[in-house]
One Martini backbone bead per residue (centre of mass of N, CA, C, O) as a GRO file, in nm:
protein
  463
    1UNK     BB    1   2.345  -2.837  -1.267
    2UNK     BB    2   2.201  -2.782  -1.558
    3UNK     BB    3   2.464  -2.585  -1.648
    4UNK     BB    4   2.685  -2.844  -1.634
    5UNK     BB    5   2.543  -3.029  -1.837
    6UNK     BB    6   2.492  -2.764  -2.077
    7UNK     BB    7   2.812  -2.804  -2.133
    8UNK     BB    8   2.846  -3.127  -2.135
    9UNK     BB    9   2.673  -3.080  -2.436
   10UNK     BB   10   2.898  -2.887  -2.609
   11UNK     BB   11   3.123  -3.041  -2.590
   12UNK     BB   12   3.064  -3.318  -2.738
   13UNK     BB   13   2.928  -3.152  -2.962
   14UNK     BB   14   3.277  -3.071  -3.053
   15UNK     BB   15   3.402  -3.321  -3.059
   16UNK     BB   16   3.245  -3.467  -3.253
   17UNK     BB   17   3.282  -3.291  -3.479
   18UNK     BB   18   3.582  -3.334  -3.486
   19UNK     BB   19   3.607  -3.609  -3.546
   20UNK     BB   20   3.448  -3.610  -3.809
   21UNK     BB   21   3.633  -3.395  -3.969
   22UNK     BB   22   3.860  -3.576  -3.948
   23UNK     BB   23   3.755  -3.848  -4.110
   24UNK     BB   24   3.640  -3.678  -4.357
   25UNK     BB   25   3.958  -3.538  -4.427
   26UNK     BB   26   4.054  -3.880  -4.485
   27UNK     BB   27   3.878  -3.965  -4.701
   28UNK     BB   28   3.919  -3.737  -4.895
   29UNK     BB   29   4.242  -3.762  -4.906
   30UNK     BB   30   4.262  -4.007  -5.021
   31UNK     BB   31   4.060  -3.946  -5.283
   32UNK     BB   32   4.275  -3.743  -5.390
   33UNK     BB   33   4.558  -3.897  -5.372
   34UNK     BB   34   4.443  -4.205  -5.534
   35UNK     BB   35   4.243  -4.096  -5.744
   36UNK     BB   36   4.191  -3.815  -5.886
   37UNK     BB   37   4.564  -3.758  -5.857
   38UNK     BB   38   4.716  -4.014  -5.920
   39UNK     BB   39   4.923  -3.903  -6.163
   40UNK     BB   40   5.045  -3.652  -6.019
   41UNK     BB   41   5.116  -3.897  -5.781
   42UNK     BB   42   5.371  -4.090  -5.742
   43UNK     BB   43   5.418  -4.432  -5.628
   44UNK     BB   44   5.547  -4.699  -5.437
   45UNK     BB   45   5.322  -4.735  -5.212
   46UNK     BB   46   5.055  -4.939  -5.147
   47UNK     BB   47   4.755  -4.802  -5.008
   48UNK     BB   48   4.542  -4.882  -4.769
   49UNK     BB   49   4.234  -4.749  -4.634
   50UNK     BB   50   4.236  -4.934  -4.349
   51UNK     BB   51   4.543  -4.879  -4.269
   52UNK     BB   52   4.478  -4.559  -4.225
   53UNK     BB   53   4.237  -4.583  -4.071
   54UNK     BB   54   4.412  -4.666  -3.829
   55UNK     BB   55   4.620  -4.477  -3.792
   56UNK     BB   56   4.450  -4.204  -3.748
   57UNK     BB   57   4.262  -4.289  -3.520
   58UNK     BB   58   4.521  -4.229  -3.337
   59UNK     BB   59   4.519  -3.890  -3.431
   60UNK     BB   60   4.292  -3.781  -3.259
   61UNK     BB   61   4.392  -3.703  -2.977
   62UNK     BB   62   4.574  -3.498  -3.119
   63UNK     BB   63   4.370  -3.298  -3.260
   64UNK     BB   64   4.210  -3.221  -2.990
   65UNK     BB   65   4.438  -3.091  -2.822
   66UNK     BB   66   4.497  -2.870  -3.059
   67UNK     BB   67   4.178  -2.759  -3.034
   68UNK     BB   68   4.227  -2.692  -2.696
   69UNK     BB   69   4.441  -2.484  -2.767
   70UNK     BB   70   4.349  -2.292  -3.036
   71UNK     BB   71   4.004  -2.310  -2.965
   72UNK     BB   72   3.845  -2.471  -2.759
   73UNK     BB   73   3.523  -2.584  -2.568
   74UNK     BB   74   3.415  -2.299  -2.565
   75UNK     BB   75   3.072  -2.147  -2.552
   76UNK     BB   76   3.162  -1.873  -2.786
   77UNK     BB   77   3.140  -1.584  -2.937
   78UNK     BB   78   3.258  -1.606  -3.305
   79UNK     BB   79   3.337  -1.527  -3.561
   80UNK     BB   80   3.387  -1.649  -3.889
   81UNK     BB   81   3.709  -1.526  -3.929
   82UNK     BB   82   3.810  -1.623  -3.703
   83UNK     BB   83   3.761  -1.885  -3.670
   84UNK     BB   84   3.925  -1.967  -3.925
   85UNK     BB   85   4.198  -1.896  -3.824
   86UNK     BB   86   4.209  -2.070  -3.648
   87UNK     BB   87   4.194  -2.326  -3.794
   88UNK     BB   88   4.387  -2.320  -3.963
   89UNK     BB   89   4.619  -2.283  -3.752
   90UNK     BB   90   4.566  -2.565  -3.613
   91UNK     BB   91   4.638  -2.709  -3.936
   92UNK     BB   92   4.895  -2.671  -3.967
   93UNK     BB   93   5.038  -2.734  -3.739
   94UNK     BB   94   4.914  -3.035  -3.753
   95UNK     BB   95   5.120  -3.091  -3.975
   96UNK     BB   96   5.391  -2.998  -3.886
   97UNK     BB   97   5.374  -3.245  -3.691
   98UNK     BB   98   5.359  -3.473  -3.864
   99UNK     BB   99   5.638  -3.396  -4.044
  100UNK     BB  100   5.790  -3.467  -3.785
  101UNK     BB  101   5.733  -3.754  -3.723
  102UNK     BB  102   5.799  -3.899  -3.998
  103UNK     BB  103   6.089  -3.787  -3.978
  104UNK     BB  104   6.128  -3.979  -3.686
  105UNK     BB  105   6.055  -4.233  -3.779
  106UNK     BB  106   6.072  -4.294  -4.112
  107UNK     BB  107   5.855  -4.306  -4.341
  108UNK     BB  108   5.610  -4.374  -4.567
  109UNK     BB  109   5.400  -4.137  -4.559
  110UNK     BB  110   5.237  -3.965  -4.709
  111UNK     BB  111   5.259  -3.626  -4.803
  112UNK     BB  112   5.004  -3.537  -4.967
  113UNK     BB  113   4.778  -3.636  -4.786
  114UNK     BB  114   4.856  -3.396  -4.564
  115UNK     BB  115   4.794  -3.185  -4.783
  116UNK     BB  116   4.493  -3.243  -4.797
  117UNK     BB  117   4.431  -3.249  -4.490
  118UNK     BB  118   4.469  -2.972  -4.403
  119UNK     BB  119   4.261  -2.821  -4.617
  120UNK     BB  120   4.030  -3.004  -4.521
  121UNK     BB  121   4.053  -2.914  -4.177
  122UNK     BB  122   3.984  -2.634  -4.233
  123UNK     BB  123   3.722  -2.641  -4.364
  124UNK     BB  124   3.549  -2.880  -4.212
  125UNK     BB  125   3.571  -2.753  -3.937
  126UNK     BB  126   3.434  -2.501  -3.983
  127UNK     BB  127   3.174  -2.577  -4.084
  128UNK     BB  128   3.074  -2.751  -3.887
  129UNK     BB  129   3.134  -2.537  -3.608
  130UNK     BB  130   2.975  -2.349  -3.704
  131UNK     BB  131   2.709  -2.491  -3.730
  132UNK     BB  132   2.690  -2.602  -3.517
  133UNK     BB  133   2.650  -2.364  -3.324
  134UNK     BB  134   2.417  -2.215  -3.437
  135UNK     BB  135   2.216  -2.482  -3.379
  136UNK     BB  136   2.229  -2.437  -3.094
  137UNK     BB  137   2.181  -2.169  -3.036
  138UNK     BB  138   1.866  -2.218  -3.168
  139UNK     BB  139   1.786  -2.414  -2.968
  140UNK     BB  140   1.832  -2.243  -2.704
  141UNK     BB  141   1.622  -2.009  -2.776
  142UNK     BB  142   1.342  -2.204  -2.855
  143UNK     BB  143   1.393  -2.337  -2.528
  144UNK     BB  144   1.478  -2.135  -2.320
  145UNK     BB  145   1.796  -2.210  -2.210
  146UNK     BB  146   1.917  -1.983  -2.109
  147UNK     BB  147   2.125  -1.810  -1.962
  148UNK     BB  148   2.084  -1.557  -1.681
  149UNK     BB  149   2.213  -1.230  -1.703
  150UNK     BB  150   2.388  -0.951  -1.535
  151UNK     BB  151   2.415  -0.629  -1.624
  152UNK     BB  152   2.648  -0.365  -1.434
  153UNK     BB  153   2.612  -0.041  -1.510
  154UNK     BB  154   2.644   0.275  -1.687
  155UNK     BB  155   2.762   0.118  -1.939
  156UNK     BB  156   2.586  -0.095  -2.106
  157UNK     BB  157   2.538  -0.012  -2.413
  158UNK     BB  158   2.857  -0.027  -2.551
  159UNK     BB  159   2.796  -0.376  -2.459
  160UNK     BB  160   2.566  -0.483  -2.593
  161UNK     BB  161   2.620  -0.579  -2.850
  162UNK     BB  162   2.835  -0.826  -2.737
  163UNK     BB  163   2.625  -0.939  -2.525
  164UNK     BB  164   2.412  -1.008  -2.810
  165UNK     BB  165   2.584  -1.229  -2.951
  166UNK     BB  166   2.517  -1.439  -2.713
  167UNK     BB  167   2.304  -1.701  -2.730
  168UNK     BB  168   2.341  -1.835  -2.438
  169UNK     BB  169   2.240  -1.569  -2.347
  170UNK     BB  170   1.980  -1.396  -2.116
  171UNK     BB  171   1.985  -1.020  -2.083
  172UNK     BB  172   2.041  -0.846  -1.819
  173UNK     BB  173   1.980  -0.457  -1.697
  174UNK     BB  174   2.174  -0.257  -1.493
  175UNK     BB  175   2.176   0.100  -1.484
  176UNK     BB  176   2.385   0.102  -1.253
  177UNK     BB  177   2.604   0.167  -0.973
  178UNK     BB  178   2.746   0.001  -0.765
  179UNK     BB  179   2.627  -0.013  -0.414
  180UNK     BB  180   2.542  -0.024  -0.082
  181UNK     BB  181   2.266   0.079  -0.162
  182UNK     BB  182   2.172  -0.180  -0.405
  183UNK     BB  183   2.297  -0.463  -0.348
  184UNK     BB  184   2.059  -0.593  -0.205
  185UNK     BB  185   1.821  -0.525  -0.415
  186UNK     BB  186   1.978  -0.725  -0.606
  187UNK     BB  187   1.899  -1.003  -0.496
  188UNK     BB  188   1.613  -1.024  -0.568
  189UNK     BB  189   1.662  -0.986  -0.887
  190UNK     BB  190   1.842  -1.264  -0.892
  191UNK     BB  191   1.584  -1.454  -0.804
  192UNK     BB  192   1.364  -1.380  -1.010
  193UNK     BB  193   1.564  -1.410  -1.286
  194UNK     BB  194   1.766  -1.668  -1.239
  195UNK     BB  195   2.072  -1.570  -1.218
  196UNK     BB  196   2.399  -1.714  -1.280
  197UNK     BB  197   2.542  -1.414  -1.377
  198UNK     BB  198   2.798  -1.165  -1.358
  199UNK     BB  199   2.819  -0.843  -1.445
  200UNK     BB  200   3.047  -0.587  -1.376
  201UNK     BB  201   3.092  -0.205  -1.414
  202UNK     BB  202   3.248  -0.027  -1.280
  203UNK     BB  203   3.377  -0.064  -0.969
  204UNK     BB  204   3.208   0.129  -0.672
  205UNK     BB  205   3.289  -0.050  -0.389
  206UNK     BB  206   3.311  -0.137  -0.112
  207UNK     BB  207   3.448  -0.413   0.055
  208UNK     BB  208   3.236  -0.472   0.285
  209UNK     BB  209   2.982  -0.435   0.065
  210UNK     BB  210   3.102  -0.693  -0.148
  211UNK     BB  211   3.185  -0.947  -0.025
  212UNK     BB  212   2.882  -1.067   0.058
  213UNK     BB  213   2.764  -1.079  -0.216
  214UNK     BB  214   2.983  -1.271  -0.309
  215UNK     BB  215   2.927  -1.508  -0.081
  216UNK     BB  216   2.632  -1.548  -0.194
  217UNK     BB  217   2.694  -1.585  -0.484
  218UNK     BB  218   2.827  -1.864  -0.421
  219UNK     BB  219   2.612  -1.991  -0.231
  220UNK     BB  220   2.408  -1.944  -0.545
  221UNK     BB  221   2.588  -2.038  -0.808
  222UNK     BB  222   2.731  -1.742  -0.879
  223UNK     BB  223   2.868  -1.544  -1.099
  224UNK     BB  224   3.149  -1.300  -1.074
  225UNK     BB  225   3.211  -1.016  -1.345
  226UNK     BB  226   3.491  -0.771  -1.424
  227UNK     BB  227   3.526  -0.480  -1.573
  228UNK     BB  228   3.797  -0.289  -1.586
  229UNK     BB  229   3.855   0.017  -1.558
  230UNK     BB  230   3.929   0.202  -1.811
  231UNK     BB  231   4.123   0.429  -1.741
  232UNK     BB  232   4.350   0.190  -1.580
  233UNK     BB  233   4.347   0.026  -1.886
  234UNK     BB  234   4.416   0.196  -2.079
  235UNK     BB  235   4.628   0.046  -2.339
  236UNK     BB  236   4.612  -0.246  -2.203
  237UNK     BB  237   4.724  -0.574  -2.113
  238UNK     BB  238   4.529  -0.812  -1.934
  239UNK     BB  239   4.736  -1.008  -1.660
  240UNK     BB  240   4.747  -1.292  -1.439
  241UNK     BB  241   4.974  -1.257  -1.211
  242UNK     BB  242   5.150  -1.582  -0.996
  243UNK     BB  243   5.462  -1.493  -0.875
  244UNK     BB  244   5.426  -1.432  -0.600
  245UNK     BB  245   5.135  -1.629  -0.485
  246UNK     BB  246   4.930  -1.417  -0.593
  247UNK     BB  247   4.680  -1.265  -0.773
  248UNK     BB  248   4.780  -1.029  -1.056
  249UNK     BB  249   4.719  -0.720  -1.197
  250UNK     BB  250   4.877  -0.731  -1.550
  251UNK     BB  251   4.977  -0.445  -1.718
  252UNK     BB  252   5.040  -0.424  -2.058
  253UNK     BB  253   5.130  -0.210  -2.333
  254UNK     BB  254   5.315  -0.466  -2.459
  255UNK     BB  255   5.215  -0.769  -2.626
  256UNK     BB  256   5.506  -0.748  -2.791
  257UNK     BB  257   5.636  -1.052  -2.628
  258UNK     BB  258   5.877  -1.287  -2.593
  259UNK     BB  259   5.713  -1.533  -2.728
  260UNK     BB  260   5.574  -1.355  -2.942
  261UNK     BB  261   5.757  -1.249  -3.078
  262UNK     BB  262   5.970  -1.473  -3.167
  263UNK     BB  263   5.733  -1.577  -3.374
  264UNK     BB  264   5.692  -1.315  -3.554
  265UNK     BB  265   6.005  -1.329  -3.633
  266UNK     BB  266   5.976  -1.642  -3.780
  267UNK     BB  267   5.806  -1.559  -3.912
  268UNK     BB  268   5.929  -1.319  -4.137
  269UNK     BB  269   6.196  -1.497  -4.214
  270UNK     BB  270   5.966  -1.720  -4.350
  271UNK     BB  271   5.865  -1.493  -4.560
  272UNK     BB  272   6.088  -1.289  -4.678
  273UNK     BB  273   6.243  -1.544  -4.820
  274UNK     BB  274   6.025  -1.651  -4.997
  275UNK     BB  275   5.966  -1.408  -5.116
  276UNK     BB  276   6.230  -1.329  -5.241
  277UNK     BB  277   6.283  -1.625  -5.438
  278UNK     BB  278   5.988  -1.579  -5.608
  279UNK     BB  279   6.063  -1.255  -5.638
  280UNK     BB  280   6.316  -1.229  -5.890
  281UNK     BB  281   6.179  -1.180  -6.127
  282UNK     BB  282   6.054  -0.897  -6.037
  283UNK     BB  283   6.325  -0.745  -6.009
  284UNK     BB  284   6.461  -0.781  -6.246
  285UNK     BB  285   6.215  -0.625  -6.414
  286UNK     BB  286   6.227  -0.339  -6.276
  287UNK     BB  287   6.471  -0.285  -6.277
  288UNK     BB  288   6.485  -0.273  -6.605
  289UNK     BB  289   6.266  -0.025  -6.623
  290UNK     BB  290   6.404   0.190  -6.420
  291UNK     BB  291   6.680   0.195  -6.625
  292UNK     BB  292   6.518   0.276  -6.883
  293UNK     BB  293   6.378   0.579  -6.768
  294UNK     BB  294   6.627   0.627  -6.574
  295UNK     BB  295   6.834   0.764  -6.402
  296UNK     BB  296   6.992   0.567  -6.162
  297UNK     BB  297   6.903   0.397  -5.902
  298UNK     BB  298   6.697   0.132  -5.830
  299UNK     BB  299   6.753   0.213  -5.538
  300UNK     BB  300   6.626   0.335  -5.242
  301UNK     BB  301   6.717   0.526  -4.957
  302UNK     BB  302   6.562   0.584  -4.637
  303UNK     BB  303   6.536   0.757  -4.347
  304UNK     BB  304   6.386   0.651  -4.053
  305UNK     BB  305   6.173   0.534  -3.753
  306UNK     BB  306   6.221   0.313  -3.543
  307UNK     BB  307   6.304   0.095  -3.306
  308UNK     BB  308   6.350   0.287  -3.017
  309UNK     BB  309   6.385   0.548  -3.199
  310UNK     BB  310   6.553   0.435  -3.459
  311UNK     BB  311   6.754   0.508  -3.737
  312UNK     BB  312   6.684   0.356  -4.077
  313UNK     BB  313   6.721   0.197  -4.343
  314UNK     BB  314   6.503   0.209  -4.606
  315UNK     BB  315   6.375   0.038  -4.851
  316UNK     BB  316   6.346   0.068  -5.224
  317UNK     BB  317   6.194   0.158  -5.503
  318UNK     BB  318   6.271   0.380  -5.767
  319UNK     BB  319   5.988   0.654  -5.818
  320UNK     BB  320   6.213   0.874  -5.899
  321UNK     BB  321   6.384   1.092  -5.986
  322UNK     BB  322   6.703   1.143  -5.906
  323UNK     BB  323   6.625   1.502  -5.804
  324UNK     BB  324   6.401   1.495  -5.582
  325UNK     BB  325   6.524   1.622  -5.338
  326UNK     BB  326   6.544   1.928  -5.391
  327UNK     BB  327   6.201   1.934  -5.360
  328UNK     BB  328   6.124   1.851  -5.068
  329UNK     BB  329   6.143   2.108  -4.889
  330UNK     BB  330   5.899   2.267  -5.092
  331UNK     BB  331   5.683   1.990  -4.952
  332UNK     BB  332   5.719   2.026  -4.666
  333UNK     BB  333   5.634   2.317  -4.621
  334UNK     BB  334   5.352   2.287  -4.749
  335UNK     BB  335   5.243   2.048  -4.559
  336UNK     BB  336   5.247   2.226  -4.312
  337UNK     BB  337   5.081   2.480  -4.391
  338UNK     BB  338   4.881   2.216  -4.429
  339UNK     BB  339   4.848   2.074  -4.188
  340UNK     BB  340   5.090   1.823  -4.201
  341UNK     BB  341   5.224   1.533  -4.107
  342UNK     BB  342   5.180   1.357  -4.348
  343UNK     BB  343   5.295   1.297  -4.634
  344UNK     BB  344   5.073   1.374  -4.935
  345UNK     BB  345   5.074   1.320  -5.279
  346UNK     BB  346   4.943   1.289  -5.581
  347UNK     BB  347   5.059   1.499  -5.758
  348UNK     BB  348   5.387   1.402  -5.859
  349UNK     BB  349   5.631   1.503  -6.077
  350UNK     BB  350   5.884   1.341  -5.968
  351UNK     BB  351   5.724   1.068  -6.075
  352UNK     BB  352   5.760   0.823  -6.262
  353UNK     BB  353   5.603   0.598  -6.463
  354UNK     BB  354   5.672   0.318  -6.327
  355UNK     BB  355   5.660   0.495  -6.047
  356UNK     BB  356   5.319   0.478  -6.053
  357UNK     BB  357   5.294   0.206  -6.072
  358UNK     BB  358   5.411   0.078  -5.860
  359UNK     BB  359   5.292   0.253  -5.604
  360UNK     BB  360   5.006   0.129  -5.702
  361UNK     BB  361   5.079  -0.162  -5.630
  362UNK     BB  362   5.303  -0.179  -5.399
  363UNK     BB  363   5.620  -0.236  -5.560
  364UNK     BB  364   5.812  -0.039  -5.416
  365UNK     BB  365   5.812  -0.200  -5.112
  366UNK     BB  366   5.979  -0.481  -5.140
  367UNK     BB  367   6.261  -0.396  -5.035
  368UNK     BB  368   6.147  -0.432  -4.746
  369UNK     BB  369   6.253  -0.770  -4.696
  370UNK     BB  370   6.471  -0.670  -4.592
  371UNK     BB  371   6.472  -0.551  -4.370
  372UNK     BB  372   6.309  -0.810  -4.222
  373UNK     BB  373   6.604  -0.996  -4.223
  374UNK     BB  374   6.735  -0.780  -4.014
  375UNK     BB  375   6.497  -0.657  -3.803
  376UNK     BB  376   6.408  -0.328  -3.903
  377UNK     BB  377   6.143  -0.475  -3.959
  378UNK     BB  378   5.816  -0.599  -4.015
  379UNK     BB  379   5.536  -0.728  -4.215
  380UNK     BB  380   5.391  -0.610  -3.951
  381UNK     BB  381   5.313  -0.252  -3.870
  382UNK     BB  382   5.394   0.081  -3.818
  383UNK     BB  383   5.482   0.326  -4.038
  384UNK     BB  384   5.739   0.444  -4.098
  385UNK     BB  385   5.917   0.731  -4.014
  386UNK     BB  386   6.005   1.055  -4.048
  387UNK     BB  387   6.168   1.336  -3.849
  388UNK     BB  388   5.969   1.540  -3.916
  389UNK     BB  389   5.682   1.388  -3.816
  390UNK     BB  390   5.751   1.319  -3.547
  391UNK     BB  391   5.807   1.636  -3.451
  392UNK     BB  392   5.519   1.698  -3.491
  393UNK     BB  393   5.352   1.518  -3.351
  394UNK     BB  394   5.463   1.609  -3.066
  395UNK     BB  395   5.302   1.902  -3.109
  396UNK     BB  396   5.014   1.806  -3.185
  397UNK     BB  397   5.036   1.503  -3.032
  398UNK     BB  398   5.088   1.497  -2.740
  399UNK     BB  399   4.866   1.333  -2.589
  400UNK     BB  400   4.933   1.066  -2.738
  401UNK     BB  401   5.065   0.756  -2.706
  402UNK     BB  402   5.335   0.738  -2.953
  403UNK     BB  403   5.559   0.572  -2.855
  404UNK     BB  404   5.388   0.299  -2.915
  405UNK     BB  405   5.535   0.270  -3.189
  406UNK     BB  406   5.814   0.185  -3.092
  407UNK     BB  407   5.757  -0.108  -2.981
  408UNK     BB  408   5.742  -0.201  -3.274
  409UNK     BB  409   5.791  -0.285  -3.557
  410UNK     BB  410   5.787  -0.179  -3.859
  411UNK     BB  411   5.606  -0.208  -4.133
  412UNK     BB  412   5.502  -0.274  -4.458
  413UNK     BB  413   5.243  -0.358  -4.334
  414UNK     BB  414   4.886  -0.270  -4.165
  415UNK     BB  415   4.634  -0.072  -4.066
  416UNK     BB  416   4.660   0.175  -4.243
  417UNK     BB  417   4.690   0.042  -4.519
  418UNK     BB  418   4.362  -0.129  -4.453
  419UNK     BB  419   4.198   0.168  -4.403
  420UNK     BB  420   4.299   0.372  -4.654
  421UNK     BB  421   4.554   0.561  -4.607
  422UNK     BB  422   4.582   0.860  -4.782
  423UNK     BB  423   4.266   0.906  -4.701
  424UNK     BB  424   4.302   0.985  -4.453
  425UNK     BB  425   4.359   1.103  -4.144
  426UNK     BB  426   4.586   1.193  -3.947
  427UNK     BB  427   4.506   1.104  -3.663
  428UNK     BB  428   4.392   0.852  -3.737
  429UNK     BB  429   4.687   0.703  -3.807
  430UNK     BB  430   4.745   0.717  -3.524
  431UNK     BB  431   4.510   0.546  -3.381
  432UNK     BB  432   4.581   0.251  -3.549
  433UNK     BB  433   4.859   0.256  -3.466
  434UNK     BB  434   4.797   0.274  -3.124
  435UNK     BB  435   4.619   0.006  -3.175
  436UNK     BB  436   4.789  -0.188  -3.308
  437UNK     BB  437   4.950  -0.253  -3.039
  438UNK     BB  438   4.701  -0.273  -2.805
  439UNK     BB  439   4.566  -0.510  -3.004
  440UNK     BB  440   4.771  -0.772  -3.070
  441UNK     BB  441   4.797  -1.035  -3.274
  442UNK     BB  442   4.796  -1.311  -3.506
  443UNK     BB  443   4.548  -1.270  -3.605
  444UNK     BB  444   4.577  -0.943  -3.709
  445UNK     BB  445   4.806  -0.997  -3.893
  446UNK     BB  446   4.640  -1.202  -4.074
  447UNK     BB  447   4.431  -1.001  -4.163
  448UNK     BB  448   4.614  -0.797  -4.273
  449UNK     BB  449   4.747  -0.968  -4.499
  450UNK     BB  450   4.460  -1.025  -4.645
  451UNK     BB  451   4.369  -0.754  -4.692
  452UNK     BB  452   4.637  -0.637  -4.866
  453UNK     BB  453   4.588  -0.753  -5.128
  454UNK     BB  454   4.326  -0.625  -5.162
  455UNK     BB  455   4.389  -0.311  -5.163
  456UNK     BB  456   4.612  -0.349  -5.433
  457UNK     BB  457   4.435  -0.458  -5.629
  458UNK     BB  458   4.257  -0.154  -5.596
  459UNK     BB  459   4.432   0.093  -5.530
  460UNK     BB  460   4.304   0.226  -5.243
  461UNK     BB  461   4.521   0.522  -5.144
  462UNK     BB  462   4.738   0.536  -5.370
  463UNK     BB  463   5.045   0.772  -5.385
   0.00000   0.00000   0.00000
């Protein structure tokens, strides 16, 4: 009973916090709109601060709904970095949603004030809501009142990081597999250190023996949570799928899928379209740098293998001189004989000066955001590669799981490109390649390109 109050005392105050970073980014948002910035936004509308006032207090609820489908209320420990993209990504969408209803009722509510408010409540509800975490859990280690967890498993050791980082929970550990014989005697132990909840580690135990343990746990209000099978589950995505009427644990190999690819889309195309619009004086630019420094095409097109194993020209600013193919195959053979996967090549001579500029700062690969408008890559994704180290890959890494690496789009950036790029070694390479794919998630997207700016401006392992 007392767990299930301090759960409903975690839940009130990160309502209160939300409310509170709304009302707060509410009134700075007007202070910036009509005080601070008043010069730079003309209005024909005066509005008073009492009557936005309350019309904003009607979308409080509208604001909590946001915030428990895209960050939720339970008290659970997330990182600084993940937490502010969940805000952010809240912070949007609520933005994007005032703006098709002003759109659909025909207001005249300043447009410039929600965009202020957007600002603000990525900003205030992030520091808010990390503080207020904070100050509980610091509360609850010094009161003492955290709950009792029991983790069972032999290889408890593996997973100690992850929950010491849960402060509302103190962690005990039985590092032995759990089975017939020491079920009962596990009863015991948790009655003695008065544990709430159970995690079991690679379940090894017949169901005989395993259901009354359930049973008892039940009946003395204790939580019983198993994490599956490593070896069963290696590479997939667990799924509780009760479509047939029982729940059924269902592995998908490929997260990028249905609903979630549909968005991942829809990003690519308003993210590609706005940046070619943007960046039409950079193409401008290279291409008369690129045509006045050497003979050839501004474009280069080049086969590489992308989704479902099919090759398609992938674009880029050519930034070799224009006979560079003829000298290919003395350069794959080289790389061949010194055991390489991956063309790397720090001082390739085929390279022009402007040519070693743009490929420092990944310039070079600009015009790949036309491939991402045809649907041939994706903003974030494995890196394309060309036929001949596919057939590599095959050989030599014939044990990997390569083949995820096709079940989605190519990227222009990746998580290979932000994790070292050229200065890596094969194997990593791929490792990364079809860890992503593994664990996607819009996320991962957004971290991967906020990574690539800082990667691109110290161009570091480009060449």
């Amino acid at each position: 009973m007392f767990l299930k109050n301090k759960n409903i005392c975690f839940i009130l105050a990160l309502l209160i916090t939300d409310c509170a970073a709304f009302l707060l980014s509410f009134a700075l948002a007007f202070y910036f709109r009509f005080y601070l910035f008043v010069n730079l936004f003309k209005s024909k509308v005066i509005y008073s601060f009492p009557g936005l006032l309350e019309l904003s207090l009607l979308l409080i609820p509208v604001w909590i709904i946001f915030i428990n489908i895209f960050i939720g209320y339970k008290f659970f420990y997330i990182s600084k970095f993940n937490l502010f993209i969940k805000v952010l990504k809240t912070a949007v969408t609520f933005t994007i949603f005032l703006f098709a209803l002003i759109f659909f009722v025909k207001s005249d509510y300043s447009r410039m004030l929600i965009v202020f408010m957007c600002f603000n409540l990525s900003v205030i509800t992030f520091v808010l809501r990390y503080s207020v975490k904070r100050l509980l859990s610091y509360l609850i280690y010094k009161l003492d009142i955290r709950n009792n967890l029991l983790v069972i498993g032999k290889n408890v050791r593996k997973y100690k990081k992850i929950f010491n980082n849960y402060y509302s929970n103190k962690i005990f550990y039985y590092p032995y597999t759990l089975n017939e014989n020491n079920a009962k005697n596990l009863q015991y132990l948790i009655i003695k250190k008065e544990i709430k909840e159970i995690i079991i580690i690679n379940l090894s135990i017949k169901e005989e023996h395993f259901l009354p343990l359930c049973d008892w746990a039940q009946e003395n209000d204790i939580n019983i949570k198993i994490i599956p099978n490593e070896v069963q589950t290696a590479g997939y995505n667990i799924v509780l799928d009760d479509t047939l009427g029982i729940p059924i644990i269902l592995l998908i190999s490929n997260p990028v899928r249905d609903f979630d690819y549909f968005i991942k889309r829809i990003i690519d195309i308003i993210l590609s379209a706005f940046s070619l619009l943007c960046l039409f004086p950079v193409f401008l630019l290279l291409a008369v740098l690129i045509k006045a420094e050497s003979k050839g095409p501004v474009f280069f097109k080049h086969k590489r293998i992308g989704y479902n194993e099919k090759e398609f020209y992938c674009y880029k600013f050519r930034s070799m001189f224009n006979d560079a193919d003829k000298k290919l195959d003395t350069i794959k053979n080289n790389s061949l004989a010194q055991n390489q996967t991956f063309l790397k090549l720090k001082d390739d001579e085929r390279v022009t000066k402007v040519g070693s500029f743009i490929r420092k700062y990944s310039l070079d690969e600009l015009p790949q955001l036309f491939n991402v408008l045809k649907g041939e890559m994706s903003i974030v994704g494995p890196r394309p590669i060309v036929k001949w180290e596919l057939d590599r890959i095959k050989k030599v890494y014939h044990t990997y799981n390569y083949k995820k690496m096709f079940k989605v789009l190519p990227g222009i950036t990746g998580l290979w490109q932000v994790s070292g790029r050229s200065l890596l070694e094969d194997e990593k390479r791929l490792e990364l390649e079809i860890f992503y794919v593994d664990n996607w998630s819009l996320n991962l997207d957004i971290k991967i390109m906020l990574k690539t700016f800082i990667v691109v401006a110290f161009h570091r392992g480009a060449y």
